[in-house]
N, C-alpha and C positions, 0 to 999 in steps of 0.2 A: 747797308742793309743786305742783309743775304739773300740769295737766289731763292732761297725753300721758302722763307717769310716772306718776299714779294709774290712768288708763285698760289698764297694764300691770302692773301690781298694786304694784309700788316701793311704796308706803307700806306693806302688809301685809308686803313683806320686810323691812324696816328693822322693823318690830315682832318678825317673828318673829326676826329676828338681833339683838334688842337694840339697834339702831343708831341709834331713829327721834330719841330725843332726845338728842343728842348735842350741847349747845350749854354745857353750865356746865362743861368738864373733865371727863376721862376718864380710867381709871385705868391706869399705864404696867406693867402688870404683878403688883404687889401691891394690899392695901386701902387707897389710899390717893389722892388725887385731888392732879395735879398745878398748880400757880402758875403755870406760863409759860403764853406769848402762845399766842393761838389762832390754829387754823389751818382754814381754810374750803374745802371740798370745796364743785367746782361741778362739773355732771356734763357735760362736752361732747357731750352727746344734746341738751340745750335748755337750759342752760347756767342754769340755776337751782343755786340755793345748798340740795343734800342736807343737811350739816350742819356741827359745828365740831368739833374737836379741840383740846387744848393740848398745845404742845410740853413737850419734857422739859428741865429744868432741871438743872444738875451735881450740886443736891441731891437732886433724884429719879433720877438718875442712878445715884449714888451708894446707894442706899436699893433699887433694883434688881438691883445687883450683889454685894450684901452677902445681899438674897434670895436669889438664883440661886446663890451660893456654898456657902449653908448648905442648900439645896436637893441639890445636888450631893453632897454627902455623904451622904445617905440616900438617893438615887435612884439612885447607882454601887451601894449593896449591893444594892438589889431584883434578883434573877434575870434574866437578860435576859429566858428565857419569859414572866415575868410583866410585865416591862416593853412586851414588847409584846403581850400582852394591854390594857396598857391603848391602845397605838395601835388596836388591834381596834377596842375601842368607841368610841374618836374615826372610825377609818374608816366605823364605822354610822350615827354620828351625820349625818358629812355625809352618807352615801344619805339622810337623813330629809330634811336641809335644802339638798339638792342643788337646787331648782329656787329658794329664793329666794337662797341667794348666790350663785347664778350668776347671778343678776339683776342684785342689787349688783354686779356683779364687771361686768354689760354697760354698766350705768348710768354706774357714776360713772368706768369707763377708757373706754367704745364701743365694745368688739370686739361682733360679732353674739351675738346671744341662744343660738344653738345656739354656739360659741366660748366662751363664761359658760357654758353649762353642763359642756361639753367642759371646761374649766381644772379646774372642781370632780372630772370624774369621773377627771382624774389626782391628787387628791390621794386620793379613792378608791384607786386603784391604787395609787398608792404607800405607802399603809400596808398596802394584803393582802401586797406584798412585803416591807416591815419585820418583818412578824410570821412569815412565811416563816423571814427571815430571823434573827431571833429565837432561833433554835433553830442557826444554823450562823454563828456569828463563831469560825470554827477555825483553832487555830493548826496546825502540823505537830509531828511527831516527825524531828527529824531527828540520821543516824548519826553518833555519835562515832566519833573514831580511837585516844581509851583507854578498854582494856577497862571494864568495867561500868562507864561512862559510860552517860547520855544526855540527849541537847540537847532542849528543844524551845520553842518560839515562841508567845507568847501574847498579845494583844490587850486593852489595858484603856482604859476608858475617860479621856479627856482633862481634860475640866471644859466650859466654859462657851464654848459654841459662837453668835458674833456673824454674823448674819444681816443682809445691807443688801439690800435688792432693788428690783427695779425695777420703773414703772407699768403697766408692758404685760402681766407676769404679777402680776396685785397678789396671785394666793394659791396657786399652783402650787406656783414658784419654792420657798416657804418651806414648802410640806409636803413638797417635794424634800429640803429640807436638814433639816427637825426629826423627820420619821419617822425616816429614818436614823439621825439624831443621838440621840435617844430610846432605840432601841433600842441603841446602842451606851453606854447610861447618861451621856452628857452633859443638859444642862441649855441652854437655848437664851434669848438676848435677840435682839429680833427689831427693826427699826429700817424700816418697809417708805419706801415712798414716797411722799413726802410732795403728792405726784399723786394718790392714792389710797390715805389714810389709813385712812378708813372700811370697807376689806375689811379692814384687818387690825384693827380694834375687834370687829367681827363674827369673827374668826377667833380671837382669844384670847378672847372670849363663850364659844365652842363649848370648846374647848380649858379654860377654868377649870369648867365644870360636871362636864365627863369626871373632872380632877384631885379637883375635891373629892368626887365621888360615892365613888370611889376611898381618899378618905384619906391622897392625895399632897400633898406641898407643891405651893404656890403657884407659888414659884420656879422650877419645871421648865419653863414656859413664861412668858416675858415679851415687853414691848412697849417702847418708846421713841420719841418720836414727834420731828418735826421736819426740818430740813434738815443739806447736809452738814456741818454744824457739830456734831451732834449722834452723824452716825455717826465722827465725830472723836474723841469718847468714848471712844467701843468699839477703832478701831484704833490708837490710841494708848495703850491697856489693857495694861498683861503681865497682867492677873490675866484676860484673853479669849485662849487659847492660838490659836482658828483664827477667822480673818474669812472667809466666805462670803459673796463681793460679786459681783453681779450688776449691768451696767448698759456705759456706755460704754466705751473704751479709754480715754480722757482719765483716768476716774475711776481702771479697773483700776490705771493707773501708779499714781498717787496712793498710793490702799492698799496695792497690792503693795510698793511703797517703803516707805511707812510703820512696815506691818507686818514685812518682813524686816528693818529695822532695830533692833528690838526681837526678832528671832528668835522671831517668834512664827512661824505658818503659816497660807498665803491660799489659797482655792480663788476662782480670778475664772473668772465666764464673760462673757464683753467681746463686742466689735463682730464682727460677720457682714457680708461682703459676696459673699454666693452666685451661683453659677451654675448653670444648667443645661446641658449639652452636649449639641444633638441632632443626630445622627448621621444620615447617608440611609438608615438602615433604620427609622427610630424611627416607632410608629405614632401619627398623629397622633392619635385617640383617649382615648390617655395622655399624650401630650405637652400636649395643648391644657388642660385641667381642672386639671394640675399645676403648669404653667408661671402660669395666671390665680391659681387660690387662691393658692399662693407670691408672689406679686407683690401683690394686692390682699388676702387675709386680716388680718385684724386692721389693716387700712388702711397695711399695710405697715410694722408696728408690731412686728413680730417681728424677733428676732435672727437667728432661720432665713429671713428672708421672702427671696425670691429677688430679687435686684435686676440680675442679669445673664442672659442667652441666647447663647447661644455655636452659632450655626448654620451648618452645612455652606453653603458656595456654591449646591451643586446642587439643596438644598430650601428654602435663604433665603426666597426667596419666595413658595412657598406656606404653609409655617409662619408667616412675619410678614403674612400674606394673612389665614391662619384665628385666628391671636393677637391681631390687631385687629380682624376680626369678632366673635370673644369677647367682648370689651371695650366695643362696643356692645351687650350684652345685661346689663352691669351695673347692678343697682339700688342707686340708694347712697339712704338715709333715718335713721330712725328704730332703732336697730338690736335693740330690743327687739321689734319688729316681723320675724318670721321669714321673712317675703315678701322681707326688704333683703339685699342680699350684702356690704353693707360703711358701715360707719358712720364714726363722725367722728377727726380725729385729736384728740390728747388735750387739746393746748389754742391758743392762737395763737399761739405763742411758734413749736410742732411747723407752723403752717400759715406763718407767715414765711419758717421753712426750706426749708419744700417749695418754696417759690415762687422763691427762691436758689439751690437746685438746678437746677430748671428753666432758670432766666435766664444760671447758669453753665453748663450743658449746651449749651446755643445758644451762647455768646458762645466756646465753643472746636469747635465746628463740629459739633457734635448738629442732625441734622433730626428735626423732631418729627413724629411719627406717629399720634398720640392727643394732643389738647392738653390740660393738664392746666387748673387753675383754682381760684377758690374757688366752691360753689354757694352762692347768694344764695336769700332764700323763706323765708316763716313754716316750712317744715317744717326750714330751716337757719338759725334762730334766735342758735345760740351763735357762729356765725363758726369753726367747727371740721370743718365738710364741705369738702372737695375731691374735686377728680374725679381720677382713677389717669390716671400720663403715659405714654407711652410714646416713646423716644426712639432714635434709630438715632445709635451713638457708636463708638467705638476705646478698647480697654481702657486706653490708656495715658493719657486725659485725665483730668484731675485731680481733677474730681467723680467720675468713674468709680473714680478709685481710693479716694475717702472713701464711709464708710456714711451714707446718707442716710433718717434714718428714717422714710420716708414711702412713698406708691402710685406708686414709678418705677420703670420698667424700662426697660433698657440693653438694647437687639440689635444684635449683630457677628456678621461671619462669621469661618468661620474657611473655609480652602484643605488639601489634603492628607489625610493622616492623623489619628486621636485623638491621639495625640500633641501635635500641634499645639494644638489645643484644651485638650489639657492644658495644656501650658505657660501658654496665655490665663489659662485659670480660675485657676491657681498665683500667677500673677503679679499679684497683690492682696498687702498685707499681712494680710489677716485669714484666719482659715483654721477657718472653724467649719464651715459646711454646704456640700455640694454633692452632685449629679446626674449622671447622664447617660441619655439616651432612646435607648436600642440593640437590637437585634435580633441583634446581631452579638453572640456569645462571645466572642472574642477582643478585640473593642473592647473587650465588658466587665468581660473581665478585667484588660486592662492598665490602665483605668481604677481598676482596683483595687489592682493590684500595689504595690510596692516604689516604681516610680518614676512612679505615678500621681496619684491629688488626694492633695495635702498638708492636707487635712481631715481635723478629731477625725469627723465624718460624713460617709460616703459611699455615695449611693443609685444605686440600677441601677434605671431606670421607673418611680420612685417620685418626686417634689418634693425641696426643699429642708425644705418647711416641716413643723414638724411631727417628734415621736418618739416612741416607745415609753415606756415607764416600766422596761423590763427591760435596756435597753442603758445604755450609761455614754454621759452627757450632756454634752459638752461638744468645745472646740476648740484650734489650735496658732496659733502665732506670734502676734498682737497678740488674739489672743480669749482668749489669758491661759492655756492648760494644764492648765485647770482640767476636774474630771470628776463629774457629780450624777447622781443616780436610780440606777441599777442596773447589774448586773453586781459589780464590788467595789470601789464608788466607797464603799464603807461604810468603808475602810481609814482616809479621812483625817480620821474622827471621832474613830479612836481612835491610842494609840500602841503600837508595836510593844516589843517585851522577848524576849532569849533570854534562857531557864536551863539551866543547864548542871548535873548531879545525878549526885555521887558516890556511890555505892552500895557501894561498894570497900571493902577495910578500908586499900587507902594512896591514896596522893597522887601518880599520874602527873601530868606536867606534858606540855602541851602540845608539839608542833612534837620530843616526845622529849629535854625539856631536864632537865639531871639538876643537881639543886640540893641537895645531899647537907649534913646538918648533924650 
């Protein structure tokens, strides 16, 4: 363990989250310790080797889902109230253990230390709304048109709910999908990142203490470890009714293919390429703090991070004036280190890219404004620090239309009307997040309207980056249509059923059809 990560307590987290020794095999779910090849977490902070995992095998695979199965059957009968009673006490658990896995969670992905604790206080949140909700998965009554009829709609659980996710949220992400899932009495196999194996050994830690205190099966929550060979498993499964994938558009196709092939059902949230639109009334104020977090948070590692600017002509220049002042006041280090505003990208393969980006942004006629780089120096040890770029381009160049996921932002102007700048922001294939910075009602409504952003998210003076737990999570056209966390994203856990209930002492027929014997 390195001097910097003990100097931040990292070896006391990994004790306290079970994770410290994690080099002989780990268990994917039940009691039982897995044969495949191991997999080594290195933490792009100082790029030391945290610990090892073993992948899952088709026999442990197998031996998982036979769990989970027989799990599911006695987890659909427990009461939804009492099912989420037991998220209750998972939701306390992390307040306990909130400051070291959001340690783990800064360590071994690098998003800033307050961003790790932030990820953790949404899985907070999203189980006090599970349990909320707990009490209200209703269906309707609705009126029949023969006499002493009546119809009504009820909700039952699915089964076995396959989770794939991605490095950037290594434990959000799946308390988004398994609190829900939970409470709507599924059963969950979880497959995280194999970027950031070790939050999810520490997440089904917490998660198997709550089940057995309880008297639940094992099975209601599992793991699966490895690469996409292994979430090949899962979406390749009939006996996995929904995949909840998380991660690139390349991958979303993949699965989504996959999965509707076999008629099963995919929730993807895929690629982001955001903008902000600011308007000559928007105060800079709010523009400047949202436009910077959005674009350099989590080192640009978010699916919400903002990687466009869409500025009026007539404030172009003071905006891209004070936006590159901004950007000299960043500190990129250590990110356990709370002094730092931005830490490393996740590994070199992410700092190759960025640097491709860059080189493509220039060579189709990008002037750079901020030059990006790698930083060099014992405090950047792992080769996973970069400096945030910033780059003056046209929406229609080619990098501009790909998600690059990394600390670069795109400033264009736009001429005329919102409008216009709508159409800019629209015209991307990805349609997850976006903004605009107005003053104006009327801007801000058409920005909202019917024929406004074509995003599952759209903000008035608020970022890109970043959401609630009470709104429905997700985005259109190549971000996949998928919807997580709140509002009544709980629907795609379960399936739907009308019954229809004669009371009568005859037999109308519908539609008044007379079938006389």
């Amino acid at each position: 363990m390195s001097t910097v990560a003990t100097a931040f307590g990292i070896e006391n987290a990994l004790e306290k989250l079970g994770v410290k020794e994690i080099n002989k095999g780990t268990s994917t779910g039940s009691n039982f310790f897995s044969e495949g090849e191991m997999i080594s977490s290195y933490s792009p902070v100082d790029g030391k080797l945290i610990g090892k995992v073993t992948t899952t095998t088709r026999e442990d695979y197998e031996k998982v889902i036979t769990t989970a199965q027989t799990a599911f059957k006695k987890w659909r009968a427990v009461p939804a109230p009492q099912r989420g009673e037991m998220v209750r006490q998972f939701g306390n658990k992390l307040r306990k253990l909130k400051e070291p896995l959001g340690q783990l969670v800064s360590y071994e992905m690098g998003k800033s230390l307050q961003e790790g604790y932030g990820e953790v206080q949404e899985m907070i949140d999203i189980c006090d709304f599970a349990v909320g909700l707990s009490r209200q998965l209703n269906g309707q009554t609705i009126p029949s048109e023969r006499p002493e009829h009546v119809m009504r709609e009820q909700w039952h659980s699915i089964g076995i709910v396959g989770i794939i996710s991605a490095f950037n949220f290594p434990v959000a992400v799946w308390a988004w999908n398994t609190a829900l899932a939970w409470i709507c009495g599924d059963v969950c196999v979880w497959k995280a990142s194999e970027k950031a194996p070790l939050c999810s050994i520490a997440c089904q830690n917490i998660i198997a203490e709550i089940l057995k205190d309880n008297n639940y099966p094992e099975g209601i929550s599992s793991i699966i470890n490895g690469d996409y060979k292994v979430g090949e498993m899962m979406t390749t499964d009939q006996r996995v009714p929904l995949i909840s994938a998380t991660g690139s558009t390349r991958m979303g196709r993949i699965v989504g293919t996959t999965v509707a092939e076999r008629f099963g059902k995919s929730l993807l949230e895929l690629g982001g390429n955001n903008a902000i639109i600011i308007t000559p009334t928007a105060d800079l104020k709010v523009v400047v703090p949202g436009a910077v977090f959005g674009a350099v948070g989590t080192a640009g590692q978010r699916c919400t991070s903002t990687r466009r600017l869409i500025i009026h002509e007539s404030v172009y220049n003071k905006v891209r004036d004070a936006i590159v002042g901004a950007y000299g006041q960043i500190v990129i280090g250590n990110p356990l280190d709370e002094t730092k505003h931005m830490g490393p990208l996740i590994d070199k393969d992410a700092v190759n890219t960025y640097l491709a980006a860059i080189e493509k942004a220039k060579a189709e006629g990008g002037n750079v404004l901020v030059e990006g780089g790698v930083l060099s120096g014992e405090e950047f040890e792992s080769g996973c620090y970069v400096k945030p770029a910033i780059i003056e381009a046209e929406n229609h160049y080619e990098i501009v239309q790909h998600e690059t996921f990394a600390p670069i932002l795109y400033l264009m102007k736009y001429s005329g009307d919102v409008l216009d700048a709508i159409d800019i922001q629209n015209g991307v294939v990805q349609g997850l997040s976006s903004a605009i910075m107005t003053n104006d009602m009327k801007e801000a409504e058409k920005f909202l309207c019917y024929a406004g952003s074509d995003c599952g998210i759209a903000n008035v003076n608020i970022g890109t980056s970043g959401a609630e737990i009470g709104g429905a999570f997700g985005g259109e056209k190549e971000t996949g249509g998928g919807r997580e966390s709140g509002s009544d994203a709980w629907k795609i856990y379960m399936r739907r059923q009308t019954n229809t209930v004669n009371y009568s002492d005859e037999l109308p027929l519908a539609q008044g059809i007379k079938f006389d014997l």
